[in-house]
Residue frames relative to the residue before (quaternion, step in Angstrom):
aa qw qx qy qz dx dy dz
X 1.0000 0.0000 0.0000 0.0000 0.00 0.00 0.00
X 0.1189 -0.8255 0.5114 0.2070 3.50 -1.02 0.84
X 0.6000 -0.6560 0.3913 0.2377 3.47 -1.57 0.09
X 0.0629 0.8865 -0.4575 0.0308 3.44 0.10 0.82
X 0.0831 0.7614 -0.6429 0.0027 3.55 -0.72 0.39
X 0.2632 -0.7433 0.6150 0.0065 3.69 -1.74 1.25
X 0.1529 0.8760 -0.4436 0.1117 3.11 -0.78 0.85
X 0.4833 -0.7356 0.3417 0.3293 3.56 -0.27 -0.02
X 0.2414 -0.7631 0.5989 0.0268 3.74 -0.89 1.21
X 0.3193 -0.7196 0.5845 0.1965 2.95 -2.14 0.19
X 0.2378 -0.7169 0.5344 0.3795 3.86 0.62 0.63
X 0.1334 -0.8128 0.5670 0.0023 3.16 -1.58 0.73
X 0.6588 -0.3725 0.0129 0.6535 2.87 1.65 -0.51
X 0.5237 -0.6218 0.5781 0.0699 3.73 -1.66 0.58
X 0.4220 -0.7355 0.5191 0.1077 2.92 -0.46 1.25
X 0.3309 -0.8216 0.3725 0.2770 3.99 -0.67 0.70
X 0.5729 0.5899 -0.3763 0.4269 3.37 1.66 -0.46
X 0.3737 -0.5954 0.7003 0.1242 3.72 -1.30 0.35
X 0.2842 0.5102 -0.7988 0.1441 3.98 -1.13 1.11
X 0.4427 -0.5497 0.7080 -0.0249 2.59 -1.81 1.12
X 0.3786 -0.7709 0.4957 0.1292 3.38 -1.25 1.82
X 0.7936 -0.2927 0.2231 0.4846 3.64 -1.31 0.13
X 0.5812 0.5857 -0.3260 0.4614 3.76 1.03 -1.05
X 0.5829 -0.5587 0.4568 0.3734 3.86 0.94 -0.78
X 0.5614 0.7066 -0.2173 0.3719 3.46 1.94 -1.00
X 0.3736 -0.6673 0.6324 0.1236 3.84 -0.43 1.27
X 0.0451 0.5887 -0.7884 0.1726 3.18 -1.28 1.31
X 0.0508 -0.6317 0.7583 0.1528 3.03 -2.48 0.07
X 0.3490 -0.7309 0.5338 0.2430 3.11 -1.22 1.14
X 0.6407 -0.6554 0.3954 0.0598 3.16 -1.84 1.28
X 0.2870 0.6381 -0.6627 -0.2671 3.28 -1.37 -1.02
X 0.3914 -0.7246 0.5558 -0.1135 1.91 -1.87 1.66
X 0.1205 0.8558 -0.4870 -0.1263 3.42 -0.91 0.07
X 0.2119 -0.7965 0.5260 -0.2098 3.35 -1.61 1.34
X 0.3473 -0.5928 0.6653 0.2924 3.33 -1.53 0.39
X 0.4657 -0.7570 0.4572 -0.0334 2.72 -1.71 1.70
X 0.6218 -0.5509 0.1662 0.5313 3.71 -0.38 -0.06
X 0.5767 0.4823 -0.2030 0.6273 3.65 1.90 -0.38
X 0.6567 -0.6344 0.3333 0.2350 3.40 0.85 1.12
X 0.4658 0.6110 -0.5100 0.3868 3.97 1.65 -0.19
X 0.3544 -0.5898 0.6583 0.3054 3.66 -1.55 -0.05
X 0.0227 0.7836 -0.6203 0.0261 3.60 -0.41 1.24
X 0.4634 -0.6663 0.5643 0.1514 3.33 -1.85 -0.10
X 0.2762 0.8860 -0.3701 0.0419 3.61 -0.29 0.65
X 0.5074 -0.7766 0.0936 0.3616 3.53 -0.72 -0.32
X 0.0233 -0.9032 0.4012 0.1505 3.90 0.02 0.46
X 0.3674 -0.7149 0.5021 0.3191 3.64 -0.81 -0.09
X 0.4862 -0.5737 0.6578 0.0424 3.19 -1.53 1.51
X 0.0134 0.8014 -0.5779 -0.1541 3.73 -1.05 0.54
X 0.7249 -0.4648 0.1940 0.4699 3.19 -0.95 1.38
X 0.6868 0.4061 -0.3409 0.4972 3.89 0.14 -1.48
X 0.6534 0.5895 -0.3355 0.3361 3.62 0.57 -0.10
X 0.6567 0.5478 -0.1096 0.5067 2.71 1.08 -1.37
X 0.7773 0.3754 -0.3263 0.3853 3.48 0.96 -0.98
X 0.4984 0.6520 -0.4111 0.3969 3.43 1.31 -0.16
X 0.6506 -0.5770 0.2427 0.4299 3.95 1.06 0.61
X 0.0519 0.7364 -0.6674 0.0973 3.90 0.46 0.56
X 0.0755 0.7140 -0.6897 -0.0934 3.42 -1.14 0.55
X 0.7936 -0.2851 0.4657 0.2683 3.18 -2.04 0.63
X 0.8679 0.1896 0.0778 0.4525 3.80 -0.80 0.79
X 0.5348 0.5857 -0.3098 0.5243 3.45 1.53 0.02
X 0.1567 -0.7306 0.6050 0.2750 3.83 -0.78 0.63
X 0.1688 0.7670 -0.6176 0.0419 3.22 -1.75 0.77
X 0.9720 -0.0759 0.2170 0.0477 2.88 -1.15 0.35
X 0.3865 0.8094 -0.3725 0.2384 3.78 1.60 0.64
X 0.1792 -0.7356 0.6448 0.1051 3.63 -1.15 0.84
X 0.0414 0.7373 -0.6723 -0.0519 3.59 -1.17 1.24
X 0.2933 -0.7427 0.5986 -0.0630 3.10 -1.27 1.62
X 0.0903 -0.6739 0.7123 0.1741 3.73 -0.65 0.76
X 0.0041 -0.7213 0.6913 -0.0420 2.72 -2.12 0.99
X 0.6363 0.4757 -0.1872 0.5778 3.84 -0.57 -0.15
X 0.7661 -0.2627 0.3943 0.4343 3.07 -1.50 -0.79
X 0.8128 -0.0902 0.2592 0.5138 3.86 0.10 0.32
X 0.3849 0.7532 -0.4262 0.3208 3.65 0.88 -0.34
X 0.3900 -0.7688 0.4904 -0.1282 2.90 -1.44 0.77
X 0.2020 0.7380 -0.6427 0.0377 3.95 0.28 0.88
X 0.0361 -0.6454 0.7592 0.0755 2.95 -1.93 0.47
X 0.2151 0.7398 -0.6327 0.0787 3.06 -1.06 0.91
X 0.5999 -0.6922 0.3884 0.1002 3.44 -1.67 1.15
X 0.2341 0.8232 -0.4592 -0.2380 3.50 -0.55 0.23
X 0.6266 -0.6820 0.2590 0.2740 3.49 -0.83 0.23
X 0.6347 0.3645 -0.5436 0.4108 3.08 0.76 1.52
X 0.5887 -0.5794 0.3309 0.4563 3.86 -1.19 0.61
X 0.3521 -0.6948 0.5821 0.2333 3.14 -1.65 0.55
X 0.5215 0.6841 -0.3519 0.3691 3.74 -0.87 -0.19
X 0.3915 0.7239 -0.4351 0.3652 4.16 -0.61 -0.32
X 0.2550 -0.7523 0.5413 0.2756 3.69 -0.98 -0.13
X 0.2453 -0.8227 0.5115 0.0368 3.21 0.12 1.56
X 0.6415 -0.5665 0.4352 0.2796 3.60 -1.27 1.04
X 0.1482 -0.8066 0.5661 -0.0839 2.77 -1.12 1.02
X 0.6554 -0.4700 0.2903 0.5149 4.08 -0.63 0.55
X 0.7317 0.5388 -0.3110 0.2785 3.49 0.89 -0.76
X 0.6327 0.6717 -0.2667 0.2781 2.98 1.63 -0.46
X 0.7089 0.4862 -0.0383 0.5095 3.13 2.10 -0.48
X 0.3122 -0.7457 0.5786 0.1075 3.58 -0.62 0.70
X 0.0397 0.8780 -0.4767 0.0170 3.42 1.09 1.29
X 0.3652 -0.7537 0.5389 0.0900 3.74 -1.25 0.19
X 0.4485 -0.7668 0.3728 0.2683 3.09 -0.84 1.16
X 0.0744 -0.7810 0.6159 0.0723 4.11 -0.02 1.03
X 0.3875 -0.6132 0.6633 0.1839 3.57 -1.18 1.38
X 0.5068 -0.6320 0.5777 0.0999 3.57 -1.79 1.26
X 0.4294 -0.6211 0.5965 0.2720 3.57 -0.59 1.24
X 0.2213 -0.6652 0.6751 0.2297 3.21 -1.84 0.71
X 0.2628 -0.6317 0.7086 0.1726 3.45 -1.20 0.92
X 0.3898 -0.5770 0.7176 0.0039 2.89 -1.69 1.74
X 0.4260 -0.7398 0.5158 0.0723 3.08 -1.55 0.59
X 0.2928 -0.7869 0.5366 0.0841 3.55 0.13 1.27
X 0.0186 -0.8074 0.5834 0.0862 3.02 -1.18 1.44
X 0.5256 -0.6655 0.4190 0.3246 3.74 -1.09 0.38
């Protein structure tokens, strides 16, 4: 089972070089910045993938960061380019209805 945790960043700045991970996939690595689990406001680094990047990240924008432990204790972070955060729907919001499941017959030849 892995660890995963979402949260919301501030891009700060973008690294200009492009390397490209085992997969073949072009990334640049970031800094970010965030509230930590002890409430501090820290700075760190994450990676930005190219298709990401080209979709218009800006400087100073909040968005979107996934850290993933792996390895020994490791640490990914990585950015995507849309905000996180909002008040997503929820069971209460709806006055759903019970809808009866079609039976599929079986067609013989």
């Amino acid at each position: 089972m892995s660890q995963e945790k979402k949260f919301n960043c501030t891009l700060i700045s973008v690294g200009s070089t492009l390397l490209t991970n085992s997969n073949g996939t072009e990334y640049a690595v970031a800094t970010i910045e965030f509230q930590n689990k002890n409430n501090q406001i820290v700075q760190r680094s994450a990676r930005i993938y190219k298709a990401n990047l080209d979709k218009g990240m800006k400087i100073g924008e909040t968005y979107q960061a996934t850290a993933v432990v792996y390895g020994d204790n490791q640490v990914d972070v990585t950015v995507a380019p849309f905000a996180m955060g909002g008040n997503r729907a929820s069971i209460e919001d709806f006055d759903f209805v019970e809808v009866a499941t079609p039976v599929q017959e079986s067609v013989a030849s």
